[in-house]
C-alpha positions as CSV (number, residue, x, y, z in Angstrom):
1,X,-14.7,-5.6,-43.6
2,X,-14.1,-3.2,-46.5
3,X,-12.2,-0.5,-46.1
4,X,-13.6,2.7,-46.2
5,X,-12.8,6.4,-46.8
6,X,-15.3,8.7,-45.3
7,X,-14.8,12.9,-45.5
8,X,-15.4,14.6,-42.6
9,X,-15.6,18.3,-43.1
10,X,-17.1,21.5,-42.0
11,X,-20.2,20.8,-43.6
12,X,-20.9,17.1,-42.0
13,X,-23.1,16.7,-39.2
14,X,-24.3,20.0,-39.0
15,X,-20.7,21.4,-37.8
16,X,-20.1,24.9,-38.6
17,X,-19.7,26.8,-41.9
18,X,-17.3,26.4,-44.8
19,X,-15.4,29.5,-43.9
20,X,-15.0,29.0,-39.8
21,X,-11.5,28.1,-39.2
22,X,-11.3,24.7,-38.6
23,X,-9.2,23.1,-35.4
24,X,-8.4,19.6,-34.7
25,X,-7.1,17.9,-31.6
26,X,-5.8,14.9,-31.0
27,X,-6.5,13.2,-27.5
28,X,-8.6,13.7,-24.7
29,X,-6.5,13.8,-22.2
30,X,-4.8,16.9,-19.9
31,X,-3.5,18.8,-22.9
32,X,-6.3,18.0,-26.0
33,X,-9.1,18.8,-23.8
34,X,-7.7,21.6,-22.2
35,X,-6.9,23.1,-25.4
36,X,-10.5,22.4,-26.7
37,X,-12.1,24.2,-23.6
38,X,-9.9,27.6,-24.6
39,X,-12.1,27.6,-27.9
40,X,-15.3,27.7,-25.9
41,X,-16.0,31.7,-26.9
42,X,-14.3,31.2,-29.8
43,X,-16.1,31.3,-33.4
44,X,-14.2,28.4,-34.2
45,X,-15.3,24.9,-35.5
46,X,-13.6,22.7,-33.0
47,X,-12.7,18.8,-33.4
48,X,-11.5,16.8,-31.0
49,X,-10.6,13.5,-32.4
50,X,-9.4,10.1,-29.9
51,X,-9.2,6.6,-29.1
52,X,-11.6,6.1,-26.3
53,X,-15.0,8.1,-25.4
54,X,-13.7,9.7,-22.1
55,X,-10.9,11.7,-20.5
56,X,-8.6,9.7,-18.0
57,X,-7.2,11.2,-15.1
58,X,-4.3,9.0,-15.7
59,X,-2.7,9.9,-12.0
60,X,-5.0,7.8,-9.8
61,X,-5.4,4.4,-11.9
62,X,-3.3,2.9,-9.7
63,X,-6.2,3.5,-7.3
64,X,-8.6,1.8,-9.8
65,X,-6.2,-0.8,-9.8
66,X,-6.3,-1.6,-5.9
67,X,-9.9,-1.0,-5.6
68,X,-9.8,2.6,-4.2
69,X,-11.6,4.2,-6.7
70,X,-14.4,3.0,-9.4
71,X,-13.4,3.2,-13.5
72,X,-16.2,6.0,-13.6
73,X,-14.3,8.3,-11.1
74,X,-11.5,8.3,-13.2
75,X,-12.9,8.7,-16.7
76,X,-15.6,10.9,-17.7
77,X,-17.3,11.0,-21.2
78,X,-15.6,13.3,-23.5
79,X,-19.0,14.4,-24.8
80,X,-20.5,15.1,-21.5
81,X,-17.3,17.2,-20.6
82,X,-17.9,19.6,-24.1
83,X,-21.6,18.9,-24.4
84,X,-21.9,22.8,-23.4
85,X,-19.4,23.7,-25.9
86,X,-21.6,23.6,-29.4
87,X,-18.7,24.8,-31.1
88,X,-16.8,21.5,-30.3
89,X,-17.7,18.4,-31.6
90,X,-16.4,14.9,-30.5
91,X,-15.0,11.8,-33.0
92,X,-14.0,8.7,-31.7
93,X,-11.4,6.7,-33.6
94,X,-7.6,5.6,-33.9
95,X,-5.8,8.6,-35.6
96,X,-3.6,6.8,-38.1
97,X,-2.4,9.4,-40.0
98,X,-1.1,12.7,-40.6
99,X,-0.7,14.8,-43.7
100,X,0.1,17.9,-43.1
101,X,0.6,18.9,-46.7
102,X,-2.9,18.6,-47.2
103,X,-3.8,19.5,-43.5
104,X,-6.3,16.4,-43.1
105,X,-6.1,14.0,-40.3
106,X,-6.8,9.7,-40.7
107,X,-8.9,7.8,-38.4
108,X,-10.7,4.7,-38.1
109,X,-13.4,3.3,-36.8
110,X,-15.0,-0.4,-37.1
111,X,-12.5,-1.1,-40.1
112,X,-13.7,2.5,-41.9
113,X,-11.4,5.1,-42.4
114,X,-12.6,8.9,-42.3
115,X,-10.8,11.8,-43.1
116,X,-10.9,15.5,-41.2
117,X,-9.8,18.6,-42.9
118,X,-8.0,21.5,-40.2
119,X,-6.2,24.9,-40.4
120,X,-4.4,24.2,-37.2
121,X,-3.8,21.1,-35.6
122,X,-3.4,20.7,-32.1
123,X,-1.3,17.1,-31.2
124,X,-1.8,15.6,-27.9
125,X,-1.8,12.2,-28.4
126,X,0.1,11.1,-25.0
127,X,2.1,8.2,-24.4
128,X,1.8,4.5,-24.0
129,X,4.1,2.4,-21.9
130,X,7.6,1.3,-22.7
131,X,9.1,-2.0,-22.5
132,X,12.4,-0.9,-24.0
133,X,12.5,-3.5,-27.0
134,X,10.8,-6.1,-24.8
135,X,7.5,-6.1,-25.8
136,X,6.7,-9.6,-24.8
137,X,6.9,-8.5,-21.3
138,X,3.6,-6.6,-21.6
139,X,1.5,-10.3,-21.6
140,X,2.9,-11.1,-18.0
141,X,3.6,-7.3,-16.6
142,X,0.6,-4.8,-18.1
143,X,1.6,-0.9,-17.7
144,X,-0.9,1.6,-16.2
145,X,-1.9,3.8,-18.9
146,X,-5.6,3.2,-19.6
147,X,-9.3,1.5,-18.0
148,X,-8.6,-1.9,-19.3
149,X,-5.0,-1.9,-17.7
150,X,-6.2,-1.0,-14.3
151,X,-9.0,-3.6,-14.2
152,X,-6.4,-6.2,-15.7
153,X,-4.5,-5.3,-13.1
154,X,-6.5,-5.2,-10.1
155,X,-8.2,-8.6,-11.3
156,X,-4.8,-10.1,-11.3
157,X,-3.7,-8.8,-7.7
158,X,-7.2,-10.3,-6.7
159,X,-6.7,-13.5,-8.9
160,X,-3.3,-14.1,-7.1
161,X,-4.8,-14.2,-3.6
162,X,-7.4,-16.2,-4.6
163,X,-5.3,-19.1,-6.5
164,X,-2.8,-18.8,-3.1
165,X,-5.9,-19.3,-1.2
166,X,-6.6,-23.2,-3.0
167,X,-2.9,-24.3,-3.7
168,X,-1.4,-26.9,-1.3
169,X,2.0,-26.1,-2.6
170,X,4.1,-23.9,-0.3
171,X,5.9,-22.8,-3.2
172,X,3.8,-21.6,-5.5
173,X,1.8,-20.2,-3.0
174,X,4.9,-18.0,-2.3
175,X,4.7,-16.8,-5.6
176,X,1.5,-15.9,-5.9
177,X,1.9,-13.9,-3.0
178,X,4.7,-12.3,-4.3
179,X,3.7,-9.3,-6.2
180,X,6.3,-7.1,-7.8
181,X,6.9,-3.6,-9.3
182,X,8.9,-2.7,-12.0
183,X,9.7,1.0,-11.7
184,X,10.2,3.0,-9.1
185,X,8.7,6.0,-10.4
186,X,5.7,7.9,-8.7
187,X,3.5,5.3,-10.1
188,X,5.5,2.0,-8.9
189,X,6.0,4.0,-5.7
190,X,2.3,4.4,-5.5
191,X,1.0,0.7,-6.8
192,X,3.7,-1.0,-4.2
193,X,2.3,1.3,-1.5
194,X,-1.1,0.3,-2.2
195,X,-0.8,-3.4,-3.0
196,X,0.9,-3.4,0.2
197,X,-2.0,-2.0,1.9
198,X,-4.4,-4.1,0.7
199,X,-3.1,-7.4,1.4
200,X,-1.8,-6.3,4.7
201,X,-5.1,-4.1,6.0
202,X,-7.8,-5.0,3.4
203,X,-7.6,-8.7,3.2
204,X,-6.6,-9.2,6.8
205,X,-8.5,-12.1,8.1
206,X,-10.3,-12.5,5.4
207,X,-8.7,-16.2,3.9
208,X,-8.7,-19.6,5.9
209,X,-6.0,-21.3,4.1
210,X,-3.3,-18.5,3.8
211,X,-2.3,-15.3,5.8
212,X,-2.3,-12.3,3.7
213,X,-0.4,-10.2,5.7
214,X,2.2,-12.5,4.5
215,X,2.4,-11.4,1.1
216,X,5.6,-9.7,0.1
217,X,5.6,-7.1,-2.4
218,X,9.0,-5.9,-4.2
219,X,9.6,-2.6,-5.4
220,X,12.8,-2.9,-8.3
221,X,14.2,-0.3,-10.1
222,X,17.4,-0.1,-12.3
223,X,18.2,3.2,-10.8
224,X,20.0,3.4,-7.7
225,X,17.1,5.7,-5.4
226,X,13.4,5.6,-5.3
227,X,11.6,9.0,-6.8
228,X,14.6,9.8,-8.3
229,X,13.1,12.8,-10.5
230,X,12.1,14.5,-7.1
231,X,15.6,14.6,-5.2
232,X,17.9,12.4,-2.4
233,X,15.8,13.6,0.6
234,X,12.4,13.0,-0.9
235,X,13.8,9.4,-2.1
236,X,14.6,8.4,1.0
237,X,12.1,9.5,2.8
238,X,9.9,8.1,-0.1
239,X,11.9,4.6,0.5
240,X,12.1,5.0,4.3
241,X,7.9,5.0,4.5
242,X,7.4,1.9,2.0
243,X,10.0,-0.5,4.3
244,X,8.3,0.1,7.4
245,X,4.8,-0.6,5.5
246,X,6.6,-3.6,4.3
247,X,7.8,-3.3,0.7
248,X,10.8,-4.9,-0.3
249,X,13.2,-2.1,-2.3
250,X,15.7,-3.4,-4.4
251,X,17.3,-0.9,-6.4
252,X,20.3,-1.6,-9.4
253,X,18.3,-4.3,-10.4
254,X,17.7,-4.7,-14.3
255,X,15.1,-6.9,-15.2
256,X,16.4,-8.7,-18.1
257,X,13.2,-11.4,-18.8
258,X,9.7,-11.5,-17.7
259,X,7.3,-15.0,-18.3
260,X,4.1,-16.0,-16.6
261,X,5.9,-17.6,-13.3
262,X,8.2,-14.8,-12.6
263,X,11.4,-12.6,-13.8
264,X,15.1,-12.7,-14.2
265,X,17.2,-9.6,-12.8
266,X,20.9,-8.6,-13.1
267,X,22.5,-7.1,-10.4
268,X,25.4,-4.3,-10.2
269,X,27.9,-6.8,-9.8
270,X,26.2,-8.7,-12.8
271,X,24.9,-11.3,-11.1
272,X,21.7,-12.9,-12.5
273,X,19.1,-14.5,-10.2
274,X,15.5,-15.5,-10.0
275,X,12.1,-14.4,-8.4
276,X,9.6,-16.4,-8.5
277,X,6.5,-14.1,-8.7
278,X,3.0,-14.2,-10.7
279,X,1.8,-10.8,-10.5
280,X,3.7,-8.7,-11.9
281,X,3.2,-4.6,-12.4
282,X,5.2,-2.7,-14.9
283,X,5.9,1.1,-14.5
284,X,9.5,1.5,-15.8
285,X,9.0,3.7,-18.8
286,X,6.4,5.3,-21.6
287,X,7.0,5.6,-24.9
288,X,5.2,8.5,-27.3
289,X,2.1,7.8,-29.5
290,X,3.6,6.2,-33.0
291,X,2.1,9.7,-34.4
292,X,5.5,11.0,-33.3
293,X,7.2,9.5,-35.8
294,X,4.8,10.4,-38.6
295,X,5.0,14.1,-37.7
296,X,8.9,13.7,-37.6
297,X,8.6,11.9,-41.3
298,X,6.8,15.0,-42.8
299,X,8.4,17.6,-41.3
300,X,11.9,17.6,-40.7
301,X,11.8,17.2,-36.5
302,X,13.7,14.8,-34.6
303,X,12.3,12.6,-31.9
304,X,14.3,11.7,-29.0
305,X,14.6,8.5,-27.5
306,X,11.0,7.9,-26.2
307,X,9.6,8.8,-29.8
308,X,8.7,12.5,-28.5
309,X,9.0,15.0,-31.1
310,X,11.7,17.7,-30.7
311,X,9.3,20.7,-31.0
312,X,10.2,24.8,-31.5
313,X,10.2,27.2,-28.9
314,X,6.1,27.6,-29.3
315,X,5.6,23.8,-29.4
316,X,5.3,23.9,-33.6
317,X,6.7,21.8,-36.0
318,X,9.5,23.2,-38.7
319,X,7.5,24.2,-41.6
320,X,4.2,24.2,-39.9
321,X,3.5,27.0,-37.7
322,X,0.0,25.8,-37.7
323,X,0.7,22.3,-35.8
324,X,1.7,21.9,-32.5
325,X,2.6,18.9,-30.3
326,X,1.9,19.3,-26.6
327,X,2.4,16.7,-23.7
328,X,3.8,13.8,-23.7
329,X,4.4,13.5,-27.2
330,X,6.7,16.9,-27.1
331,X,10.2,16.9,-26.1
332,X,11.3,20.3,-24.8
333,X,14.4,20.9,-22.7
334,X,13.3,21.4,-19.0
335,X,9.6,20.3,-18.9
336,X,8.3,16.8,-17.4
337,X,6.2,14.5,-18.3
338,X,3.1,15.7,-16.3
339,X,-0.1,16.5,-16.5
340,X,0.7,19.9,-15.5
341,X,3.1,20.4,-18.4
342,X,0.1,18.6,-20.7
343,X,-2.2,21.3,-18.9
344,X,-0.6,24.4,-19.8
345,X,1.0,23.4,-22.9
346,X,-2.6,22.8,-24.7
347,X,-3.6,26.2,-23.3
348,X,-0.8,27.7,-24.8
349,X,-1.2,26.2,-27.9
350,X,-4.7,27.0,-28.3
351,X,-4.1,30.9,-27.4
352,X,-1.5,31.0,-29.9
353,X,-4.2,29.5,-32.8
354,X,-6.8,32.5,-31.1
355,X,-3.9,34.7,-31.4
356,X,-2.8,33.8,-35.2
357,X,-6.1,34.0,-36.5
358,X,-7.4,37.1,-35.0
359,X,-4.4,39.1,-36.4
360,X,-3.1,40.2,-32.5
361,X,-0.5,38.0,-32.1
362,X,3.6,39.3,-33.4
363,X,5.6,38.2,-35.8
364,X,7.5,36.5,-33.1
365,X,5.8,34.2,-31.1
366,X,6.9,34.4,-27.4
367,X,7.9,30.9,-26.4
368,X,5.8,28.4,-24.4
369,X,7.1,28.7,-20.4
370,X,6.2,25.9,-18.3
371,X,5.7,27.0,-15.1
372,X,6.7,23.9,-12.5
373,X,3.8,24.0,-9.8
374,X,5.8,20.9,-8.5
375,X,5.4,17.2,-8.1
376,X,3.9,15.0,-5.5
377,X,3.7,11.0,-4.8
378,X,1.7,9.2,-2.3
379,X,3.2,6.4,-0.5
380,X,0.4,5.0,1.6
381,X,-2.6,6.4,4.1
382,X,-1.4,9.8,5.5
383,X,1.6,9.8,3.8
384,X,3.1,11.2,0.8
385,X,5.8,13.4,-0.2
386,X,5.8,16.5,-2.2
387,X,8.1,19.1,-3.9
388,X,6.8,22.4,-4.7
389,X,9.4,25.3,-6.0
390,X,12.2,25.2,-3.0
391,X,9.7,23.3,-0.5
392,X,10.5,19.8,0.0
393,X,8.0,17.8,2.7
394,X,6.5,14.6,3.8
395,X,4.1,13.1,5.6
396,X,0.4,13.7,7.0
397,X,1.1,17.6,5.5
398,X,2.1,16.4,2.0
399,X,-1.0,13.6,2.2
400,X,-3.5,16.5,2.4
401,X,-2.2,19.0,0.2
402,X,-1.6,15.5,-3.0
403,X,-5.8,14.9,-2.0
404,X,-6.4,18.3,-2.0
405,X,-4.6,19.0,-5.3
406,X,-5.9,15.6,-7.0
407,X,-9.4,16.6,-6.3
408,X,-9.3,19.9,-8.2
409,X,-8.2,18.6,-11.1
410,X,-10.8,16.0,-11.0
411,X,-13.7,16.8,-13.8
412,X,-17.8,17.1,-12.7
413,X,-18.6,18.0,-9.2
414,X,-20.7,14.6,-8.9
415,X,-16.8,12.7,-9.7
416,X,-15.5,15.1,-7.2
417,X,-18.3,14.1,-4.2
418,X,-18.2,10.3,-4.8
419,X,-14.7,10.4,-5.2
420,X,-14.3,11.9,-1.3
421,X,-16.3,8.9,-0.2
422,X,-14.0,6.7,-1.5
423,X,-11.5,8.5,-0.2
424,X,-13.1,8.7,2.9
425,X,-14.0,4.9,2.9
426,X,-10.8,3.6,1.9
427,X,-8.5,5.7,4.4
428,X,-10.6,6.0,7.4
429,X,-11.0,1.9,7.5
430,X,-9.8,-1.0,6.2
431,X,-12.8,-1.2,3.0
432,X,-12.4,-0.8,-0.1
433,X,-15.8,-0.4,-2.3
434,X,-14.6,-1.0,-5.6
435,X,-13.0,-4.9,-5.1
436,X,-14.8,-7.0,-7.9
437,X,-13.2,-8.4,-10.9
438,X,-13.7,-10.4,-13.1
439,X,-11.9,-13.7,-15.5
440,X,-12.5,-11.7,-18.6
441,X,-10.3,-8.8,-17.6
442,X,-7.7,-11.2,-15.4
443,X,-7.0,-12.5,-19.2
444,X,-7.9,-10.2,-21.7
445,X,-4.2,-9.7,-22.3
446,X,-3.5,-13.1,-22.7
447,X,-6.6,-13.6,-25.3
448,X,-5.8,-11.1,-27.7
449,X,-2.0,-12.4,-28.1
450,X,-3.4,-15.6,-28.9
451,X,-5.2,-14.1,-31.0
452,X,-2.7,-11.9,-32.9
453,X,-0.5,-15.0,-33.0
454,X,-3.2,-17.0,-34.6
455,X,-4.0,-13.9,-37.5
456,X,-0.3,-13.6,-37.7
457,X,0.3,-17.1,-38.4
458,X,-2.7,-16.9,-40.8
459,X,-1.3,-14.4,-42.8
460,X,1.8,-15.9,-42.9
């Protein structure tokens, strides 16, 4: 398809007049569209340009994954979120580019390539997973950062039981009811507690030729504690809770390869040895959106290790006091990687654009302050543990307050209701209403290698 350059300005599509100022976000996630909401009173011309059609509340995928929760009660439509909002308007497309000497923003769509003009720029791009210079890992262990990930994975959990189910091989059968986790973050703490549940509880009874309660799932992790960005006592009790529900922590272990039948890890002591395992869930690391590194390019910042750009006290750019970087893509000393910091550092960004343009900011912007409103992980049913300012807890207690907090974050009071009844059917029984999958998404990965091998090799 031919390549082509479309404008996008102020005068397209009926958005607002020449003169309006013009803001442009990046993302639709925690920090792009809370930044576009602050605009909503505003007499602003508001753009919010990204890479799907709906905003992912990227914390429960894993429940998407194990068949908690439905794709729809994790992702609402961008437009339906901002349809109120006439002052916003929505683009889908892959931002490619940034030039911020002529303030316009690249995108494409469908193989054409359109171009949006902006006074400020708000950048909130997120992350993607990291494989730490081991990309080939990502065709036999997929991440959790979007839809098509979680159904991947949850049709591969569901795959795995259902190949153990017709093998006659004792062997392979152990592997495919091996199922590891690569990471033990909140997210690989959370997808080992919930694999664990489901073949343990779920399927219980439900296969004639294996026992699923049998299945073993692994939790590995080069570090030597579980959760170990919230603390010693929250670890352990973290890694206490998963052994007696049956997960197998093995911590100082580096993977070192990955293929379809199982991975390689290295020990402390350096030895190397083998598990034999099909499924396979990765949730070691994330990596910044490649904009990063254009916005470093053009501007003079550095990026840190995980691509994020080092940003200024008020989460600009040197030289351009008109673009900020919030979220995962911003590297500032003492603020996670959470939505909370995404939250509150596209607010701040947006107030300082309301303030810059109305005249009533200073001279000297004050500097963005994240304010920690503390972390929590879930383990399995009525337990989690949670750290919030000097209070450390477990339990039943830190259960109700992560459901609690979860659901007010979640978007749409219609998400909110049919989310509780999931909740309510998943931990008050043994269901799950949201188990289907299907052989397309089992190996959609797989697929679209090939095919990028075969272009490749065409090319070449």
């Amino acid at each position: 398809m031919v390549d082509r350059k479309v404008q996008i300005g102020a005068g397209a599509a009926g958005a607002g007049s020449v003169d309006r100022h013009k803001v442009v976000i990046i993302g639709s996630g925690f920090g792009g569209m809370n930044a576009a909401k602050m605009f909503r009173r505003t007499d602003f011309d508001v753009t919010l340009i990204a890479c799907t059609n709906h905003h992912l509340f990227q914390p429960l995928l894993y429940q998407v994954a194990t068949g908690i929760l439905s794709a729809g009660e994790v992702a609402v439509p961008t437009r339906v979120v901002l349809r109120r909002q006439r002052n916003a308007r929505v683009l889908l497309g892959d931002v490619t580019d940034i030039d911020l000497a002529s303030r316009r923003v690249l995108s494409t769509l469908l193989g054409r390539t359109y171009s949006t003009p902006y006074d400020s720029l708000i950048v909130a791009a997120g992350a993607g997973q990291s494989y730490f210079g081991n990309d080939h890992f990502t065709e036999f262990a997929p991440g959790m950062k979007s839809i098509d990930d979680a159904l991947e994975l949850r049709a591969r959990i569901l795959g795995a039981l259902e190949q153990a189910e017709r093998s006659s091989d004792p062997d392979r059968v152990r592997a495919l009811l091996t199922f590891t986790v690569i990471g033990a973050g909140p997210t690989g703490v959370e997808m080992a507690g919930q694999i664990a549940e489901l073949a343990h509880h779920t399927f219980r009874g439900s296969f004639r030729s294996i026992d699923s309660t049998a299945a073993r799932v692994i939790l590995l992790d080069a570090a030597s504690a579980v959760l170990p960005s919230m603390g010693p006592k929250l670890g352990k009790k973290a890694q206490g809770r998963l052994e007696k529900i049956g997960v197998d922590i093995q911590l100082g272990a580096k993977v070192v390869d990955i293929d379809s039948e199982g991975l390689t890890v290295e020990d402390p002591d350096a030895t190397v040895r083998r598990i034999e395992s099909i499924c396979k869930v990765w949730s070691a690391g994330v990596s910044a959106s490649p904009l990063g590194k254009i916005i470093a390019a053009q501007s003079g910042a550095e990026t840190d290790n995980a691509g994020r750009v080092k940003v200024l006290p008020d989460l600009t750019i040197p030289g351009h006091p008109n673009v900020f970087v919030v979220g995962d893509m911003a590297s500032i000393a003492g603020v996670p990687g959470l939505a909370q910091a995404a939250i509150q550092g596209g607010r701040y960004a947006a107030g300082r654009v309301m303030d810059t343009v109305s005249g009533s900011g200073s001279e000297q912007r004050q500097p963005f302050r994240y304010s920690d409103r503390g972390s929590m992980a879930t383990i399995s049913r009525f337990s989690a543990v949670a750290k919030i300012g000097p209070l450390e807890f477990g339990g039943a207690t830190a259960w109700i307050a992560w459901l609690a907090l979860h659901l007010a974050y979640l978007i749409g009071f219609k998400t909110k209701i049919s989310t509780v009844l999931s909740w309510t059917i998943s931990f008050l029984s043994a269901g799950r209403g949201q188990l289907a999958s299907t052989e397309q998404q089992a190996y959609a990965r797989t697929r679209i290698n090939k095919l990028q091998k075969a272009a490749d090799s065409s090319a070449a």
